[in-house]
C-alpha positions in Angstrom: 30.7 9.8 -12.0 31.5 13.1 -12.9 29.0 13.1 -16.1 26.3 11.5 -13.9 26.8 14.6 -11.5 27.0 17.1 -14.3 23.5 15.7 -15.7 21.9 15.8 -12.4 23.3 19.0 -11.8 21.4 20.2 -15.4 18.8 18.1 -14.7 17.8 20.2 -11.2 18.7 23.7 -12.6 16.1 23.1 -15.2 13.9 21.9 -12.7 14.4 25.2 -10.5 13.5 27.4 -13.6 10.4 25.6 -14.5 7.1 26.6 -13.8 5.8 23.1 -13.6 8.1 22.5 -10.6 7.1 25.5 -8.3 3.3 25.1 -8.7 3.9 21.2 -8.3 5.6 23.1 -4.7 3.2 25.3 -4.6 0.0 22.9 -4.7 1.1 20.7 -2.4 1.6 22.8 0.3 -1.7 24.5 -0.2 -3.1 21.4 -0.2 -1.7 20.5 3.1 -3.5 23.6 4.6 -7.0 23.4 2.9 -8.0 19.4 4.0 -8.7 20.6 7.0 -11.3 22.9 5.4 -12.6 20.7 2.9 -13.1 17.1 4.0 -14.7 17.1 7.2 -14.3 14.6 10.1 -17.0 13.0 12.5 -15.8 15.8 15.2 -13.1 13.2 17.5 -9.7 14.5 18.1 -9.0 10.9 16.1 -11.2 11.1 13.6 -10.0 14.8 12.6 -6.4 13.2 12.3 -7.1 10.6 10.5 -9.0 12.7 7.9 -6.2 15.4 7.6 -3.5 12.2 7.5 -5.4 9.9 4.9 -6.4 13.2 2.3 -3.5 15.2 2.8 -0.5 13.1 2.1 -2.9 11.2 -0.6 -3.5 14.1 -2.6 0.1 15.2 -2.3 0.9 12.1 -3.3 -1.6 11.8 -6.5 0.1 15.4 -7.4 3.6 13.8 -7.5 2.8 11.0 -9.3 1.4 12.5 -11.8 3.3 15.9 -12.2 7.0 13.6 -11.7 5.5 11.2 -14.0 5.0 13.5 -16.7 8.4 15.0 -16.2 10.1 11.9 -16.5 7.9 11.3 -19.8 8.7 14.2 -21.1 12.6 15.1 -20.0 14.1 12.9 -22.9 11.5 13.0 -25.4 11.6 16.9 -25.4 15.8 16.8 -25.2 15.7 14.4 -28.3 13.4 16.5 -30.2 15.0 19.8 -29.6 18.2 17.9 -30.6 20.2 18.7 -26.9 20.0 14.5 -26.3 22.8 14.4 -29.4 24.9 17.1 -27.9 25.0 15.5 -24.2 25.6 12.0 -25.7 28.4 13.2 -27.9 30.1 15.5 -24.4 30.1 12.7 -23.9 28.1 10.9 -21.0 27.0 7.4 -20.5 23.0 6.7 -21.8 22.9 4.9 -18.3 24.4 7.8 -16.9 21.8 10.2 -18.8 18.7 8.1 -17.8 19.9 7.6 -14.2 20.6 11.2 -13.7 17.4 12.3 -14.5 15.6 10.1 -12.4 17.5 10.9 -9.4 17.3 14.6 -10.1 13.3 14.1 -10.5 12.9 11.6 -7.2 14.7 14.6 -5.4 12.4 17.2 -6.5 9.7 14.7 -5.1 12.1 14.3 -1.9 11.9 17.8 -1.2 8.1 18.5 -1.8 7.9 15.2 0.1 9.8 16.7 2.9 8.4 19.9 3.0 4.9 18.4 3.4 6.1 16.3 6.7 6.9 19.4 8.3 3.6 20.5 7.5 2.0 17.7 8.5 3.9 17.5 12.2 2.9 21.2 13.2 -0.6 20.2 12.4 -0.7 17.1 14.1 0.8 15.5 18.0 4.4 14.2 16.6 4.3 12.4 19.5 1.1 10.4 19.1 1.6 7.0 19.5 1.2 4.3 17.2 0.5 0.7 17.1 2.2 -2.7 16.3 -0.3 -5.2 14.4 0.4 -8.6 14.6 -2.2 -11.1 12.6 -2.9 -14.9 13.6 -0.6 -17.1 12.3 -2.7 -19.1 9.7 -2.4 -21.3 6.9 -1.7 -19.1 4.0 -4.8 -18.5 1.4 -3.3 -19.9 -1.0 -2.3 -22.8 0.5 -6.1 -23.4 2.3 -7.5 -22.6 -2.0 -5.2 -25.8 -3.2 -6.4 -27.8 -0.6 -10.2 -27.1 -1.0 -9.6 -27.2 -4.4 -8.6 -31.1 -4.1 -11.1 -31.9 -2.1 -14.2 -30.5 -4.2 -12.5 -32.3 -7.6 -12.6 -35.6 -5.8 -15.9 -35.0 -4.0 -18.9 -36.8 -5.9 -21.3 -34.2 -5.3 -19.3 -31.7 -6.9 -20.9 -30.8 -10.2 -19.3 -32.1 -13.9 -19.5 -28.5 -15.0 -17.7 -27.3 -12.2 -15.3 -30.2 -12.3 -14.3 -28.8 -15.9 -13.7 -25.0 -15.2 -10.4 -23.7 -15.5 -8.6 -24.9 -12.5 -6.9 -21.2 -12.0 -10.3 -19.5 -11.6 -11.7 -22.1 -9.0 -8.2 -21.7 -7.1 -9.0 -17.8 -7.3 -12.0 -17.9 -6.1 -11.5 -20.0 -3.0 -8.2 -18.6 -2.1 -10.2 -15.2 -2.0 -13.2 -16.6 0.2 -9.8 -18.4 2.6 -9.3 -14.9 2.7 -12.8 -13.5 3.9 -13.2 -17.1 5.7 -15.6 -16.1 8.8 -15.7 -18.3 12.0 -19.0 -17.6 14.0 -18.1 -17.4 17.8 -22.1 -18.5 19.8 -22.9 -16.8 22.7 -21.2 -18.7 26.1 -18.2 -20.1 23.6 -14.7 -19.5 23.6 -12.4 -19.3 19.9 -9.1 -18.6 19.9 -6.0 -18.1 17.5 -2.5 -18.2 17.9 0.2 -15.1 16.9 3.7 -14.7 17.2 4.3 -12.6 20.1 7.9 -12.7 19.7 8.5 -9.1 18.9 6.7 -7.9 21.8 8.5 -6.0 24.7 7.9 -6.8 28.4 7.0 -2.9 28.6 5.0 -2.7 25.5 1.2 -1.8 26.1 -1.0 -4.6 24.2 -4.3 -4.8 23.0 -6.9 -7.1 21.1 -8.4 -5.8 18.1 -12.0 -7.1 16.7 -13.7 -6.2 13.8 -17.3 -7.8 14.1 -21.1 -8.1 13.1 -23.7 -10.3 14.0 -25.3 -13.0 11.7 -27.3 -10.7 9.8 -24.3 -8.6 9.2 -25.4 -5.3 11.4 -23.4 -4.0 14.1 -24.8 -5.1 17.3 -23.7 -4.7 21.4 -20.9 -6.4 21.8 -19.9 -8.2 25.2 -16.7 -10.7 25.3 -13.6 -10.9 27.7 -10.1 -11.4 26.3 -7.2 -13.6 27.6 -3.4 -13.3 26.1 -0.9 -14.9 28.2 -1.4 -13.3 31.9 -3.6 -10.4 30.8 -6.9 -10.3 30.4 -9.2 -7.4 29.2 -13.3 -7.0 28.0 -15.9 -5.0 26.3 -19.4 -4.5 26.6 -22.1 -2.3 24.6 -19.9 -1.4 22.0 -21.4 -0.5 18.5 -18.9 0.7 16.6 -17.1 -1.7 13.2 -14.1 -2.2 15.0 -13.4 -2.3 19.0 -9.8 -2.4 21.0 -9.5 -3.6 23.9 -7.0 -3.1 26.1 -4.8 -6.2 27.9 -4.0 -6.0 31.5 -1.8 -8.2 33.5 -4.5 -10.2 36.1 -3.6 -11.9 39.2 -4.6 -14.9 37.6 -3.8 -17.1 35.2 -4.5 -16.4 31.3 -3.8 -18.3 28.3 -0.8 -19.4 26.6 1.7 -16.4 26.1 0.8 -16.8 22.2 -2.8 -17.7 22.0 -5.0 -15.4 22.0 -9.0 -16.5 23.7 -12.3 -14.4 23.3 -15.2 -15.5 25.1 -18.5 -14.3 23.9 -20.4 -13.1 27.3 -23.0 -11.6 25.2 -26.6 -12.9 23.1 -25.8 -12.6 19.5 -23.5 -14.7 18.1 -20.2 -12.8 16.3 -18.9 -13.5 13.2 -15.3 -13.0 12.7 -13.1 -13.4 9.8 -9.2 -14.4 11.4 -7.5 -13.0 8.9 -8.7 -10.1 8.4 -10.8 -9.1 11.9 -8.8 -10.6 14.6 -5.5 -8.8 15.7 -3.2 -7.9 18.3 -1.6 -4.5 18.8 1.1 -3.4 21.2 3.4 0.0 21.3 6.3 0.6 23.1 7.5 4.5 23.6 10.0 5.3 20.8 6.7 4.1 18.3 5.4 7.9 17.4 3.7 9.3 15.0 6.8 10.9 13.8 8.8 8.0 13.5 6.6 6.7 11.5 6.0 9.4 9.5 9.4 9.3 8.2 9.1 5.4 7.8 5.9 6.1 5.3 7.3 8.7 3.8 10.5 6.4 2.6 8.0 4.0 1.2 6.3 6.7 -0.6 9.5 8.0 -2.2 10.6 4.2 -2.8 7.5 4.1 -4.9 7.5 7.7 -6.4 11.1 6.4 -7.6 9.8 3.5 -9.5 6.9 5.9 -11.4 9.6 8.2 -12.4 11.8 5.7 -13.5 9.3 3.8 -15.4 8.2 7.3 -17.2 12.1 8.4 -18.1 12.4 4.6 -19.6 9.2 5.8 -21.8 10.4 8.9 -23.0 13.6 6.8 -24.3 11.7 5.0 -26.6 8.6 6.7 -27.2 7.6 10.2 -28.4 6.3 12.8 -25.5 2.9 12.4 -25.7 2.7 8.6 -26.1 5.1 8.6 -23.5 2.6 11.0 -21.1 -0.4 8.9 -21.8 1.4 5.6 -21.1 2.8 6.7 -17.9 -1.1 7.8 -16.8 -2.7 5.0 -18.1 -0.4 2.9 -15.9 -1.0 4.8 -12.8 -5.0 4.4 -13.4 -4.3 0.5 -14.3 -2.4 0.4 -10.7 -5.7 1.9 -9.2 -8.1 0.3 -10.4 -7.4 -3.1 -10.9 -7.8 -4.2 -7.3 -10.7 -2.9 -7.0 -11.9 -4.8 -10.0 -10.8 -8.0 -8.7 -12.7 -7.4 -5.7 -15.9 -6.5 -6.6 -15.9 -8.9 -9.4 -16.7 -12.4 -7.9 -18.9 -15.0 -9.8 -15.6 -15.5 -12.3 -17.0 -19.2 -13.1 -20.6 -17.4 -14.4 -19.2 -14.3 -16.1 -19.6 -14.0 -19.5 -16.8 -14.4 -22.2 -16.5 -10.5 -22.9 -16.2 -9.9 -19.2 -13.7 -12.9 -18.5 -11.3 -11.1 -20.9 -11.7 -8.3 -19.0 -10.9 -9.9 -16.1 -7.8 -10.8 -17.5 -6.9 -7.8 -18.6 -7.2 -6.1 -15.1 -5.0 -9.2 -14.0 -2.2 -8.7 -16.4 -2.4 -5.3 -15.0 -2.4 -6.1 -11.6 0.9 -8.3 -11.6 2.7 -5.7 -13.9 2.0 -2.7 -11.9 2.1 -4.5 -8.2 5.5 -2.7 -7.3 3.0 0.6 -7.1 0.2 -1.3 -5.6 1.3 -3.9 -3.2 1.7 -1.8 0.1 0.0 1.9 1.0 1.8 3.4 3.9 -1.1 6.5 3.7 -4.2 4.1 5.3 -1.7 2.8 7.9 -0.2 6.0 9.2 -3.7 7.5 9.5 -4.7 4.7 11.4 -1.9 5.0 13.7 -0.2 1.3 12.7 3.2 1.3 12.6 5.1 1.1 8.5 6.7 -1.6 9.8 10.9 -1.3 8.8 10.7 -4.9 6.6 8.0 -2.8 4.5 10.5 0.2 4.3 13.6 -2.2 3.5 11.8 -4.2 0.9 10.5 -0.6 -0.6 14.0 0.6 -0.9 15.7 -2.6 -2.1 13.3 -3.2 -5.3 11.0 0.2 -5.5 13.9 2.7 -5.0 17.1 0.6 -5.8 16.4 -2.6 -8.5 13.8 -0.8 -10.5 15.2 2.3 -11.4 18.3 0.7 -12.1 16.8 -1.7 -14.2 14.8 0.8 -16.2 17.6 3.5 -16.5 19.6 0.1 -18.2 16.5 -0.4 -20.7 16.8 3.2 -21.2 20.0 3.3 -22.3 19.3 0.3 -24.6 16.6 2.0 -26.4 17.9 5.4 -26.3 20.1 5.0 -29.6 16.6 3.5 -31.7 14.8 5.9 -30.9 17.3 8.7 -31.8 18.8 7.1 -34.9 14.8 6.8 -36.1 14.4 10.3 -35.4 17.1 11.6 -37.4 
């Protein structure tokens, strides 16, 4: 424990003197200050904290990534070549003690910029703003729905042969993404409804329904429909905005079953609404603020920060500094763009051979870096939606905790390799 102390202890004092460190400080706090300045909002008190929420923390968060990243690239790839990684193995200290130490001395350095940011960020902003609870219909998952389809077009007749022999793992893709973006068209004088699990909300919790909608044709028309949960009730008329929420009252009457949400459309155009993604239910009680869930993102950030500067130190252990650097960036643009590839890439049964290894590629990439990629606290804390604590425990347990550890192990492992083939 004692070596493990003594190489964090280095590992922060070198920290301290560098340069690199105090304009990584330096840039994010500027950064904090100038959003306001540079991205502008649509003029709402909302809309102005969303902006300064989303870009802000975003771009301090790009900053640490990469900067940390680096660091970690470069901390025992420099040390090896400047020969001071022989003399601290020989003291002597643990290689899993080396390797750990580092990247616990670099997540702190991330800690504090993280920290000092927050601070920033609740002077700016209501700390008391409250936030919101979002529960989702309880549906069949995707995947599930994808298998299902999937058995029923293979035994269909009037499915085509050529269909009939594509790879089974593309079609199952493919459907389990249009499951997902499934819409259900609600006519005008009709009634849908979908069923949540309401058991995490309070008796004293204020509720609403939440619709994202369009009209046939896809363009945002008025919007009339009355909403029943339970015993309260709300509705909405001449709305044109992408999303609308509602807020549910408790009515003298009786409403629906106490987990089934019902929306009647009282208007002409017919809705089209996709359950999984455009049908929800909020509620907030009064200890969920914008500060409490501040600190909530901001432990899923560091969780995640944590893995990036493990990951990097576990480079620099086995590769030289600059292979090491450009690893560790390639694998940070991999985490951001593959997603986005996947998404705007559909027709994968029509693509040509040269783009359906490219496909591939961006799906290798998307399992390998979905620790980094699987949950953005950022988009949810500027829309005012609670980091819910399972998404901070699950953050800490394998972002913060089992991957670090595992990659200061593989450190260690490679450490002597690399050294004895740069002697």
């Amino acid at each position: 424990m004692r070596a493990f102390l003594s190489v964090v202890s280095l590992q922060l004092k070198a920290a301290a003197r560098s340069k690199a460190v105090l304009l990584l400080f330096a840039a994010s706090i500027a950064w904090m200050f100038a959003v306001p300045h540079l991205v502008s909002s649509d003029g709402t008190v909302d809309g102005a904290h969303q902006v300064f929420v989303r870009y802000s923390l975003w771009g301090v968060f790009v900053l640490l990534l990469v900067g940390l990243g680096a660091a970690g690239a470069s901390s025992l790839s420099t040390d090896r070549d400047a020969r001071r990684l022989q003399l601290t193995l020989v003291r002597p200290a643990a290689r899993f003690s080396v390797a750990l130490g580092r990247i616990v001395a670099l997540v702190s350095v991330g800690a504090a910029v993280l920290a000092s940011c927050a601070l920033v960020a609740l002077c700016r902003t209501d700390a008391a703003r409250r936030c919101w609870h979002v529960l989702s219909p309880v549906m069949e998952s995707p995947r599930s729905e994808a298998e299902r389809a999937y058995r029923r077009y293979m035994e269909s007749p009037e499915t085509p042969e050529e269909l009939k022999k594509t790879d089974r793992r593309i079609l199952v893709r493919i459907l389990e993404r249009k499951a997902f973006d499934r819409y259900e068209t609600v006519k005008p004088g009709t009634s849908a409804s979908w069923r949540f699990d309401a058991s995490g909300i309070g008796a004293d919790d204020e509720i609403a329904a939440r619709l994202r909608f369009s009209s046939e044709m896809g363009t945002r028309e008025d919007f009339t429909g009355a909403f029943a949960l339970g015993g309260r009730v709300g509705s909405a008329s001449n709305v044109t905005q992408r999303a609308v929420t509602v807020p549910l009252a408790l009515a003298d009457g009786e409403g629906s079953a106490a987990d089934r949400l019902v929306f009647t459309n009282c208007g002409r155009d017919s809705l089209m609404l996709r359950p999984r993604r455009d049908v929800q239910i909020v509620h907030s009680s009064e200890d969920c603020t914008f500060a409490r869930n501040l600190a909530s993102a901001l432990a899923v950030m560091l969780s995640m920060l944590a893995t990036v500067v493990a990951f990097s130190v576990f480079l620099g252990a086995g590769l030289g500094r600059s292979p090491a650097v450009f690893t560790v960036m390639v694998t940070l643009f991999l985490a951001a763009a593959s997603p986005a590839v996947m998404d705007d890439y559909q027709d994968e049964v029509n693509s040509r051979r040269g783009d359906r290894v490219g496909l591939a590629l961006a799906q290798f990439a998307g399992v390998m870096t979905r620790p980094l990629g699987s949950f953005s606290p950022i988009g949810a804390l500027a829309d005012d939606e609670c980091v819910e604590l399972r998404d901070v425990g699950r953050a800490a347990a394998v972002d913060f905790l089992l991957l670090p550890v595992l990659f200061a192990l593989l450190a260690a492992l490679v450490m002597p390799i690399k050294q004895e083939s740069s002697t």
